[in-house]
N, C-alpha and C positions, 0 to 999 in steps of 0.2 A: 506496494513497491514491487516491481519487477524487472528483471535483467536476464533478455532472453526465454527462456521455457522454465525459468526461475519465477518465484512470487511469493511474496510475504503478504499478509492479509491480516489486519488488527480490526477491534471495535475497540473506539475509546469512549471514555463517562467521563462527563463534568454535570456541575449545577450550572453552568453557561452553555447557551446555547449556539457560542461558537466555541469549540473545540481546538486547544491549541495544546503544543507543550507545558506551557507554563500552568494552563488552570487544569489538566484532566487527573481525574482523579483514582484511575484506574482502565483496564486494559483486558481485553479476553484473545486469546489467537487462532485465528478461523482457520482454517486449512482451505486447500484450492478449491474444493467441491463447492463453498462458499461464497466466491468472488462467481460474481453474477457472470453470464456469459454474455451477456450485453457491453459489459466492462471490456471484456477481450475482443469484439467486436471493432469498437471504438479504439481500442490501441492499434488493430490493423489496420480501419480505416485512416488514421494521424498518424504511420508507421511508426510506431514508438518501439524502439527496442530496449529501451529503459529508459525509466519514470514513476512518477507514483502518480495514483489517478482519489483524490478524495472525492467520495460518494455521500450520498444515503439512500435510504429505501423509502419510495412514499409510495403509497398505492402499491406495495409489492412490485415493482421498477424502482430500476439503478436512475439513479438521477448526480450525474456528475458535475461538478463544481468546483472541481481546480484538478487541472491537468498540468502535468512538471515533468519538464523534459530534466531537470539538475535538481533533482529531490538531497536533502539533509535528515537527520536524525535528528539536530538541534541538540534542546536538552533534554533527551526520553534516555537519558543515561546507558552509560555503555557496556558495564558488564550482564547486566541482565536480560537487556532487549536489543541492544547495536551491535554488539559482536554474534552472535549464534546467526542472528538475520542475514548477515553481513554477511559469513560464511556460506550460508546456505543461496545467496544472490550471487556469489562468487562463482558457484557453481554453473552458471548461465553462461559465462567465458566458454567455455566448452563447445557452446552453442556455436561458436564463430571461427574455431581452432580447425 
C-alpha cells in the first residue's frame, strides 16, 4: 500500500493458495528496499498516487495481479497492523501540501 513517497510492504502466509484476510495465517513487514522497483515503475506508468498493488515473485520478477486505486485493511485487525500503517501512509499528505 502506498500514498505518495509513503509505502507499507507485508508478506502474508496461508496453507491456501489464495491469500486473503480471512485465511492468512501470519505476516512479516518488508521495508521499502524490498518492494521491487519494477512495482514503482508500474505505479508511475498507471499514475497511481495511492493504492495497493498485490504481487508475487516468480522467477525472481514482480508479477502483479491486483492493482487498487480504493485499497481496505478489511479484517487484518486494527491496533496491531492498521493503525501504525495508517499513520505512517498519512505521512504522504505531505507529499501534496
Amino acid at each position: 500500500m502506498f500514498l505518495g513517497s509513503q509505502e507499507n510492504s507485508s508478506l502474508f502466509f496461508s496453507k491456501n493458495p489464495i491469500v486473503k484476510g480471512t485465511n492468512f495465517l501470519g505476516r512479516e513487514a518488508l521495508t521499502s528496499a524490498d518492494v521491487p522497483q519494477s512495482l514503482r515503475d508500474l505505479r508511475a506508468r498507471l499514475g497511481f498516487d495511492f493504492g495497493k498493488f498485490d504481487y508475487a515473485i516468480v522467477d525472481g520478477q514482480a508479477v502483479a495481479y491486483d492493482v487498487n486505486r480504493t485499497p481496505t485493511y478489511g479484517t487484518l485487525g486494527v491496533a496491531d497492523f492498521v493503525l501504525p500503517n495508517a499513520h505512517r501512509l498519512a505521512q504522504g499528505l505531505e507529499d501534496y501540501l
